[in-house]
C-alpha positions in Angstrom: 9.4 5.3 -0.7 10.8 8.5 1.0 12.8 8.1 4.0 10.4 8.7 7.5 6.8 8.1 4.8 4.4 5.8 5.1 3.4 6.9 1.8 5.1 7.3 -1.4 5.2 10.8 -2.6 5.8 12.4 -6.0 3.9 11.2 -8.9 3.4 7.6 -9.1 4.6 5.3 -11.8 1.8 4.8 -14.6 1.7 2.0 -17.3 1.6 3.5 -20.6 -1.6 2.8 -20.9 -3.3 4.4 -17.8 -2.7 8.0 -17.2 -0.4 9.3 -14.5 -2.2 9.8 -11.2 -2.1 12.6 -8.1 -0.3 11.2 -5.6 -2.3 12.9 -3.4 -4.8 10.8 -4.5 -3.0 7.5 -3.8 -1.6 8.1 -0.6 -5.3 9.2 0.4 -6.6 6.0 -1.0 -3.5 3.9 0.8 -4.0 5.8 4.2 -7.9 4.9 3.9 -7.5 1.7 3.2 -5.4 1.1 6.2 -7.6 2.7 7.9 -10.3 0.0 6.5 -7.9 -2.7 7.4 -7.1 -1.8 10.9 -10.7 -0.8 12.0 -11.7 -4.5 10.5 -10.1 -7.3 12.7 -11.3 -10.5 10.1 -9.9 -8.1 7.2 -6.7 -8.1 8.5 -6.9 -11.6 9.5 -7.4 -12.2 5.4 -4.5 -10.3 4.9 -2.2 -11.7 7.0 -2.5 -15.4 5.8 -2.5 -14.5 2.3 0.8 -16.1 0.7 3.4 -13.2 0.0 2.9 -13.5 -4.2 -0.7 -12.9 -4.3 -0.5 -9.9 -0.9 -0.3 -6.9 -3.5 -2.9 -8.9 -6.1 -5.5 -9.2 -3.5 -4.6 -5.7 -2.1 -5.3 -4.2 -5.4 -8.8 -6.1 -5.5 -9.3 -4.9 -1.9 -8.9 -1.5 -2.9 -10.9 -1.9 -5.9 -14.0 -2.9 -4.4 -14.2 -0.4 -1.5 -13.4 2.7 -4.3 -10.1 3.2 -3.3 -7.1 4.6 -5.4 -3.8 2.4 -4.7 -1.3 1.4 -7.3 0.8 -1.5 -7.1 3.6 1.0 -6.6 2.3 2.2 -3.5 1.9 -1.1 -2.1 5.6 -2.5 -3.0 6.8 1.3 -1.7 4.7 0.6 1.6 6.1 -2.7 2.0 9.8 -1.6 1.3 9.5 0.8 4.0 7.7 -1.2 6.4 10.6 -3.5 6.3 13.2 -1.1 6.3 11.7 -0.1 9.8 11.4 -3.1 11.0 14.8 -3.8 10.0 16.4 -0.5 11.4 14.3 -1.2 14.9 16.9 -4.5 15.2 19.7 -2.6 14.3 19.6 -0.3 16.3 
């Protein structure tokens, strides 16, 4: 993830067997399902008590079933900067 994103940008890593996608595209479908997540209290509920192996898995499926295009790189690049700002808020 870029310094100051949310979001990766660029084009996101494919597997060789699924063809590379816009990242427009998946930061759209990251942003909405934040969006999703935020705006639904027992959702995020879910995804707080999941254990941290299975977070991006169930993610994925999240995403999956509401439509939305997000990668398992742009969940391990949100979660890298969302601790790297946590981080940098107690080092300051």
């Amino acid at each position: 993830m870029r310094r100051g994103s949310a979001v990766a940008y660029g084009p996101t890593r494919a597997r060789s067997d699924e063809p590379t996608k816009s990242a427009t595209v998946s930061r759209d479908g990251l942003e909405a399902l934040r969006a999703r997540v935020y705006g639904d209290p027992e959702l995020a509920l879910r995804l707080r008590r999941v254990e941290a192996g299975g977070f991006s898995a169930d993610v994925l499926r999240l995403a999956s079933q509401h439509g939305l295009d997000v990668t398992d790189v742009d969940i391990a690049d949100a979660i890298r900067s969302a601790q790297r700002a946590w981080t940098l808020r107690w080092v300051r």
